[in-house]
C-alpha positions as CSV (number, residue, x, y, z in Angstrom):
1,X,0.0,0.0,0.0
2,X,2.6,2.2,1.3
3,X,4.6,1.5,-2.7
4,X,1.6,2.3,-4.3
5,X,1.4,5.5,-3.0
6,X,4.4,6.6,-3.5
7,X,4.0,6.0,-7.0
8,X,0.6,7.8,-7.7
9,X,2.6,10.6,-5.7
10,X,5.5,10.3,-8.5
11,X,3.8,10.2,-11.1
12,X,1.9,13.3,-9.7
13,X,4.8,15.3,-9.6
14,X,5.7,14.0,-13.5
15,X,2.9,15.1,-14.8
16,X,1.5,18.2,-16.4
17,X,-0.6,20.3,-14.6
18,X,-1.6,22.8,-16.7
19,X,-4.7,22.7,-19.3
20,X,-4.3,22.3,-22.5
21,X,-0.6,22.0,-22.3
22,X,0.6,19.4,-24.5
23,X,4.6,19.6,-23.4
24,X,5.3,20.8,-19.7
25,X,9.0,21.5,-18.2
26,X,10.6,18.4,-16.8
27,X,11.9,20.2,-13.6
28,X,8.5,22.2,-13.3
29,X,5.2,20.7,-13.9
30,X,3.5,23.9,-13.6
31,X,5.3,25.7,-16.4
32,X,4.2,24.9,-20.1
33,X,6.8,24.4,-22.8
34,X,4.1,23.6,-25.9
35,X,0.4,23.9,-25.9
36,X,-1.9,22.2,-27.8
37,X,-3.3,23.4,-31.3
38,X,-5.7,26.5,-31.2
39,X,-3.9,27.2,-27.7
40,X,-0.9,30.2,-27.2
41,X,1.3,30.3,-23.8
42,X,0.4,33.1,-21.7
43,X,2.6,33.7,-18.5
44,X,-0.4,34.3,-16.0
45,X,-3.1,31.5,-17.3
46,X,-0.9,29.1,-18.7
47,X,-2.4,28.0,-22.1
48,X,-5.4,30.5,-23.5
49,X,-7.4,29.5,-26.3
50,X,-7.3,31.8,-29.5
51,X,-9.9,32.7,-31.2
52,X,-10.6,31.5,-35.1
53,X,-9.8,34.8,-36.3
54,X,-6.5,35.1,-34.2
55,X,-5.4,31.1,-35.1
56,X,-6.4,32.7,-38.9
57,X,-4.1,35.3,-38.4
58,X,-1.3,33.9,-36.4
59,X,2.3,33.7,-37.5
60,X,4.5,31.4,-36.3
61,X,7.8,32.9,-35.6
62,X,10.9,30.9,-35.4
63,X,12.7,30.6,-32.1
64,X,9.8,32.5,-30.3
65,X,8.9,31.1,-26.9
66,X,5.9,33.1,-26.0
67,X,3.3,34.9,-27.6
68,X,0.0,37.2,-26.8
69,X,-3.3,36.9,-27.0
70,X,-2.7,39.1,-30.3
71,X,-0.5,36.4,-31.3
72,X,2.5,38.4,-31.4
73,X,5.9,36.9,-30.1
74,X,6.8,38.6,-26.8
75,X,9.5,36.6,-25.8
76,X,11.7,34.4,-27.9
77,X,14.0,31.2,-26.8
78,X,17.6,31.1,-24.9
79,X,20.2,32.4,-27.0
80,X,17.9,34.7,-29.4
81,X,16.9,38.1,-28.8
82,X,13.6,39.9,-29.8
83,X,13.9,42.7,-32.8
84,X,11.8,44.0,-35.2
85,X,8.7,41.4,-34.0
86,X,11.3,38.7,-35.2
87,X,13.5,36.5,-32.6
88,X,17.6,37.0,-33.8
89,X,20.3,35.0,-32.5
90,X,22.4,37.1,-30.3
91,X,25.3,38.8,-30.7
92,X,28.7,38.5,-29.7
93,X,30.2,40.7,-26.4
94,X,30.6,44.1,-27.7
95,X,28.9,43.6,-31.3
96,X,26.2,45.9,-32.4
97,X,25.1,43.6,-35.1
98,X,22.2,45.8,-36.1
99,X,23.2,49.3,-35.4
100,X,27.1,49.4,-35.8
101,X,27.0,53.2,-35.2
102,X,25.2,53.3,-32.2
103,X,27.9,50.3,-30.4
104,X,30.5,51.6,-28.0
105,X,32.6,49.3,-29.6
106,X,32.9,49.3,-33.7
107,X,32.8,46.5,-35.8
108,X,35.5,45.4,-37.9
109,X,35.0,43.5,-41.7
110,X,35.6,40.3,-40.4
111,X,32.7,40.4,-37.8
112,X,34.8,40.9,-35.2
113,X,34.6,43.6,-32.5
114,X,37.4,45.8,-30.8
115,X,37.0,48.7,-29.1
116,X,35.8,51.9,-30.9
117,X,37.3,55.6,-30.6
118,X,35.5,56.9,-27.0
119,X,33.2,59.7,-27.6
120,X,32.3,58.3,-31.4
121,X,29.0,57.9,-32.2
122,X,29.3,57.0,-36.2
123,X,32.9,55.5,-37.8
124,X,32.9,56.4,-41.3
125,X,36.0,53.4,-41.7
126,X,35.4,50.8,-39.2
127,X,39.2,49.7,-40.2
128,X,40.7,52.8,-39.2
129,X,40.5,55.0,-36.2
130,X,38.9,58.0,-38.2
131,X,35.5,59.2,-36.7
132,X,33.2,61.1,-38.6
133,X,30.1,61.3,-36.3
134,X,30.8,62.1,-32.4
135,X,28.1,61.9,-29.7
136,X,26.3,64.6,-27.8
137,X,28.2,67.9,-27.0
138,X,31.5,66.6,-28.8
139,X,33.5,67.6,-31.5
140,X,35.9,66.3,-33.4
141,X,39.7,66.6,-33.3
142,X,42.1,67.3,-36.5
143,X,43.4,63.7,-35.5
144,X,39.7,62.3,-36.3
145,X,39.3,61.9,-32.4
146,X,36.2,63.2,-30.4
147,X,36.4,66.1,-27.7
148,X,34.5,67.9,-25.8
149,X,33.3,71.4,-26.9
150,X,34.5,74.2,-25.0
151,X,31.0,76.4,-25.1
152,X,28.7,75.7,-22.9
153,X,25.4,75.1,-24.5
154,X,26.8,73.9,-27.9
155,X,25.9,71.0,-29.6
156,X,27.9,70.8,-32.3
157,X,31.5,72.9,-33.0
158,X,34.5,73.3,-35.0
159,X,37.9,71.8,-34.6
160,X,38.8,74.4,-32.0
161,X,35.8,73.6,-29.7
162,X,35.3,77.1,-29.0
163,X,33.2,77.9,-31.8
164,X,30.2,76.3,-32.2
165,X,28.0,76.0,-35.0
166,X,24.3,74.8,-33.1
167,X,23.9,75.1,-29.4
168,X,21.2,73.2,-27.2
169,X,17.2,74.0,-26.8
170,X,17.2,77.3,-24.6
171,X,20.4,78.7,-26.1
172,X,21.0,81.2,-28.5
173,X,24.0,81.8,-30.9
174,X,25.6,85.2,-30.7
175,X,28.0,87.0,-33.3
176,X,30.9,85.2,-31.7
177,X,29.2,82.0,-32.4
178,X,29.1,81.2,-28.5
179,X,25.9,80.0,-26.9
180,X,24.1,82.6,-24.5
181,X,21.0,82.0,-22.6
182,X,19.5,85.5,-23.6
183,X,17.8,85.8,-26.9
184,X,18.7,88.6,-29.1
185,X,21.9,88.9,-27.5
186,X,24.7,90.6,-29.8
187,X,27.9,89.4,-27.3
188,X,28.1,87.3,-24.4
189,X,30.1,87.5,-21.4
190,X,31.9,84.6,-19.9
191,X,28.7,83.9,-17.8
192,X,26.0,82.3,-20.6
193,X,23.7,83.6,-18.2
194,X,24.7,87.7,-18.8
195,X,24.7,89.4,-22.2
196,X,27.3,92.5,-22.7
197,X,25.8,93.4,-25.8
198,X,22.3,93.2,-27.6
199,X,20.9,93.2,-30.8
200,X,19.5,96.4,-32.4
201,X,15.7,96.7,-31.3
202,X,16.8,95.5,-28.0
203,X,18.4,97.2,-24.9
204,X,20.4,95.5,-21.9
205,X,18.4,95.5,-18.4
206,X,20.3,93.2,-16.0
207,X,21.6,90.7,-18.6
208,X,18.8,90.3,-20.6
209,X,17.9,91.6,-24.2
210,X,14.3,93.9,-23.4
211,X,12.3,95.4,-26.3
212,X,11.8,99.1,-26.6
213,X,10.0,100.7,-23.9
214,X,9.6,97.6,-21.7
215,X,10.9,98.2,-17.8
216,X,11.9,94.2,-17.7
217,X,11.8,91.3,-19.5
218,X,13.0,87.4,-19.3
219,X,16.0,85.8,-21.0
220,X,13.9,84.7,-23.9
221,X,13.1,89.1,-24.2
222,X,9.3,88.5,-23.4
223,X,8.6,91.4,-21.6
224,X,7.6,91.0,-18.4
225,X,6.3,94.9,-17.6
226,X,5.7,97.9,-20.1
227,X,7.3,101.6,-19.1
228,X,4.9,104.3,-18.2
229,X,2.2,105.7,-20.2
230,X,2.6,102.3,-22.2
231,X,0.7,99.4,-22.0
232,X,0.5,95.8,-24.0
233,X,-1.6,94.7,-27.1
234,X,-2.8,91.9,-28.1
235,X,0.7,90.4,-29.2
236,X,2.7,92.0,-25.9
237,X,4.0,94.4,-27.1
238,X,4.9,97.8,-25.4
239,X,2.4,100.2,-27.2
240,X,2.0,103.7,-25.9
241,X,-1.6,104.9,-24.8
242,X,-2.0,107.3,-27.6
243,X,-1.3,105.3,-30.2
244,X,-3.2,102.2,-28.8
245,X,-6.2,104.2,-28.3
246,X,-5.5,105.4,-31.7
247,X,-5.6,101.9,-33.2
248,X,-8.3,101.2,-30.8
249,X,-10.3,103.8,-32.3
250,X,-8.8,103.0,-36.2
251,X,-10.4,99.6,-35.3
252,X,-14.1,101.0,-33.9
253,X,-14.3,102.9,-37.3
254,X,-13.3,100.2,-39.3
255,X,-15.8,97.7,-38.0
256,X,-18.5,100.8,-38.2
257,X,-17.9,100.9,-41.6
258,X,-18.0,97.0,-42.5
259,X,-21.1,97.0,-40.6
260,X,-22.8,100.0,-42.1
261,X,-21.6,98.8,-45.5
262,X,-23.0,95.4,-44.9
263,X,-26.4,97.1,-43.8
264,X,-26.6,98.9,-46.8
265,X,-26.0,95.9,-48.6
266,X,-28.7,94.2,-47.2
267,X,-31.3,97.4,-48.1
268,X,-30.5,97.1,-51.6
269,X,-31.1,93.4,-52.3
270,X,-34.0,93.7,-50.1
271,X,-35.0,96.9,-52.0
272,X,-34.1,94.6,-55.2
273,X,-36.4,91.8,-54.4
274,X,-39.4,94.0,-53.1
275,X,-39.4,95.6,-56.3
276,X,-39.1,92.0,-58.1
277,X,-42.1,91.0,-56.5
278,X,-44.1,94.0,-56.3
279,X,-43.5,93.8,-60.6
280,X,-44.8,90.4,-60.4
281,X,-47.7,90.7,-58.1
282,X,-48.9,94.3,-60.4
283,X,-48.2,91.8,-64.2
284,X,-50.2,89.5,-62.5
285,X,-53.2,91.3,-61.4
286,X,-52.9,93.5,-64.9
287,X,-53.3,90.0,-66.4
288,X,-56.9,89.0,-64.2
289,X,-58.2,91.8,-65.0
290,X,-57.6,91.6,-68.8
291,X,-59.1,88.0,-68.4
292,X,-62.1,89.4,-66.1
293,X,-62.5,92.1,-68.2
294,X,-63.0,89.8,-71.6
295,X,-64.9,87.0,-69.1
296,X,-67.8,89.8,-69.1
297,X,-67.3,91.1,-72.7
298,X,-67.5,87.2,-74.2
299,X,-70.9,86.8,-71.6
300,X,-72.6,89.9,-73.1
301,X,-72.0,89.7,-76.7
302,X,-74.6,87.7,-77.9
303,X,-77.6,89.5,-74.9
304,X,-79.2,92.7,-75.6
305,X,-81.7,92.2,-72.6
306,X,-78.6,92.2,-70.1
307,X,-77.2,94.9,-68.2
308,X,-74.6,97.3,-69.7
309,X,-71.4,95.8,-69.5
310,X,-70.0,98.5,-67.1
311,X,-72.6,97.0,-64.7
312,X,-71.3,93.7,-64.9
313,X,-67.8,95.0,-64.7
314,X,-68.3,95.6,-60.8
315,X,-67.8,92.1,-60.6
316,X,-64.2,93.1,-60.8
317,X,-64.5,94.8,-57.5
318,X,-61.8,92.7,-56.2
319,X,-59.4,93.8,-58.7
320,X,-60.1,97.3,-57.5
321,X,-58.3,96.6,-54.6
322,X,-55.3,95.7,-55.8
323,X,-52.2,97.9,-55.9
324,X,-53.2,98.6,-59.0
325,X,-54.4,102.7,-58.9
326,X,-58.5,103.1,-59.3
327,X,-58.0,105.9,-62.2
328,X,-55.5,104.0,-64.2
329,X,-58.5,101.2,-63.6
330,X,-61.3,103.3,-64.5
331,X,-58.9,104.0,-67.7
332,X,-58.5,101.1,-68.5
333,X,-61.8,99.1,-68.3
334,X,-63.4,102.3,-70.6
335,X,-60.7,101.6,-73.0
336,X,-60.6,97.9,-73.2
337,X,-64.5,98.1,-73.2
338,X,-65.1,100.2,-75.9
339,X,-62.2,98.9,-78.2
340,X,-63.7,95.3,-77.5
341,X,-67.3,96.5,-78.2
342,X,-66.7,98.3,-81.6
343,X,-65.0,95.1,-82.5
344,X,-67.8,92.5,-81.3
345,X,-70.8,93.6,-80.5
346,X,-73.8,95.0,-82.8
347,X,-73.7,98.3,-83.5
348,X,-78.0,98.8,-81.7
349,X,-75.4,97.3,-78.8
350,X,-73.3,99.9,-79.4
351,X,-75.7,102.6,-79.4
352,X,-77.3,101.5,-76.5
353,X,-74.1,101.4,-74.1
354,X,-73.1,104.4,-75.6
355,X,-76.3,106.2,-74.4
356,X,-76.1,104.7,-71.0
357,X,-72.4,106.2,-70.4
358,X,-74.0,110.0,-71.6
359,X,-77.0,109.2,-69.3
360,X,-74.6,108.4,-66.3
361,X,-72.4,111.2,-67.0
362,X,-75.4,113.5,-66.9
363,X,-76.7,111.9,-64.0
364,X,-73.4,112.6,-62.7
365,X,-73.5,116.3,-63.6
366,X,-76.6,116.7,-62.3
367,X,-75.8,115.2,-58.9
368,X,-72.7,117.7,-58.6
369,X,-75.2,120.5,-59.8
370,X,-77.4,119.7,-56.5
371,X,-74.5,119.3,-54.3
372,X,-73.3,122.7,-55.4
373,X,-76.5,124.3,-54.7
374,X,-76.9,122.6,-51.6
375,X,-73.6,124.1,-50.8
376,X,-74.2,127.6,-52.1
377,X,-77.7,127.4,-49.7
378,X,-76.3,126.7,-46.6
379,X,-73.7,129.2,-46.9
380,X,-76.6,132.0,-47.7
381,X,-78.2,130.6,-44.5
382,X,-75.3,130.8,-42.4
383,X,-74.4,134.2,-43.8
384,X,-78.1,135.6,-42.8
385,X,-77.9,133.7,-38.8
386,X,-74.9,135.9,-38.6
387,X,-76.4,139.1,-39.2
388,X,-79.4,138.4,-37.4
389,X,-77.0,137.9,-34.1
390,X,-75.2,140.9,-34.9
391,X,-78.4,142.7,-35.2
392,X,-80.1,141.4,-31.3
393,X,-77.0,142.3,-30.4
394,X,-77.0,145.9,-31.0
């Protein structure tokens, strides 16, 4: 009994505990070498199952020992290293097998590796000792060897170190070609930090290169305060009053003037388009009463017994309240008429519509006869009411 357990107890320890793991280590059974198809390693679960997309997509990479679950290789096998999503065998102590010109140590044509010139970053001959690319803040002897440059700030200089030709982020070349923290600075003093001379435009206020009329400004000449009686605009500058209420007021007009101009604008085309549609609505009315007016003519052509056409026409009462003016419609409905009735009607028609319009116009006279008599009578009356008061009162 006591055998048998210590067997199942062996063969416990033999065996692979982890799911879906087809190979586990020999010295660790809880750590997967191989998992079965459809399955990638993953360093917290063990085996994870891909999905058919990602087993649709996956690439197997050579020498790779782990992947994601986005079935890219994240760790390859002993003695390769991981570049480029692609598992490389490693390179020898010192070799830069990839990047030659990024090594400390240079390589040679044979694939061997010495050590490299100190200071280079780029050999252009990796036989020779001659360096054409030096590292950060280095320059670059007439012997081909690297040193460092004498200005602080620099970048890149000359063979003499002292005179550089790009200095760092922050620093600014003067006419000297050193590097000075102040921009706008003309000459530098041995302190980067303190200008002796600046540009023209500027003036020196305690090291630092200030524009005109600015009481005090930072290293990089913002201007930190304007002088008296001047004041910033909208790019900080130094202004004076005057002139910045002068551009203030230059601005006032200016928008004024868009703004009237674009109101005036707006009145013409809406001047424009009133008038467009006031000549449509006026054709169009013109045009019902031409129809009204020949409705009636047509209806009374053949009928003596009706009423004179000037009677019917106050069917077109309507019309008369159009824009259309009431003389120019008067005008026009005697013209039309009696052009239309020469032309189509009988001439007993004729006759007969002629003597209505003399009996209405002296039916007309008449009534304006009475209205002046009328007139003429009350005035007589009033007259004698005022002598007979004038008369008690006497």
């Amino acid at each position: 009994m006591l055998i048998i357990s210590l067997f199942c107890i062996l063969s416990k320890v033999s065996s692979c505990y982890i799911e879906n793991c087809e190979t586990c280590s020999k010295n660790s059974p809880d750590i997967c070498i191989n998992c079965h198809p459809g399955y990638t390693r993953n360093e917290i679960y063990g085996c994870i199952q891909l999905s058919p997309y990602q087993q649709s997509q996956i690439t197997i990479i050579e020498n790779c020992d782990l992947y994601n679950q986005l079935s890219q290789c994240i760790k390859c096998s002993k003695g390769y290293i991981l570049t480029s999503k692609r598992c490389e065998p490693e390179c020898e102590d010192h070799c830069a097998c990839f990047s030659p010109h990024i090594c400390s140590y240079r390589v040679l044509t044979n694939r061997g590796c010495i050590q490299s010139i100190k200071g280079c970053g780029k050999c252009c001959d990796y036989d020779t000792s001659e360096c054409c690319e030096c590292i950060y803040k280095l320059g670059i002897d007439i012997y081909g060897n690297c040193k460092r440059c004498l200005t602080h700030g620099c970048l890149d200089c000359s063979t003499d170190f002292k005179v550089c030709n790009k200095c760092e982020s922050g620093f600014y070349i003067d006419t000297d070609k050193r590097c000075c923290k102040s921009q706008n600075c003309k000459d530098c003093s041995n302190d980067i930090n303190t200008c002796k001379a600046c540009s023209k435009g500027y003036f020196n206020r305690n090291g630092n290169c200030c524009p005109k009329h600015c009481l005090d400004c930072d290293f990089n000449s913002t201007c930190m305060a304007c002088a008296k009686n001047y004041e910033f605009d909208e790019k900080g500058t130094c202004k004076h009053v005057a002139e910045k209420n002068h551009e203030k007021l230059n601005s006032i007009l200016i928008s004024v003037g868009i703004l009237i101009s674009v109101i005036f604008i707006l009145l013409l085309v809406f001047k424009l388009f009133y008038k467009s549609c006031k000549d449509k609505l006026n054709k169009r009315n013109e045009e019902n009463l031409n129809k009204t007016i020949n409705s009636v003519i047509n209806n009374d052509k053949n009928s003596e017994n009706r009423e004179s056409v000037f009677d019917n026409l106050e069917i077109a009462s309507l019309i008369k309240s159009t824009p259309v003016s009431r003389g120019i419609y008067d005008k026009y409905i005697i013209d039309q008429s009696i052009s239309n009735m020469h032309s189509t009607f009988s001439n007993k028609s004729v006759k007969r519509i002629e003597k209505e319009l003399k009996n209405e116009k002296k039916k007309n006279k008449e009534d304006l006869e009475e209205i002046k008599e009328e007139e003429a009578y009350n005035k007589l009356s009033e007259a004698k009411d005022d002598q007979g008061e004038v008369a008690i009162s006497e």
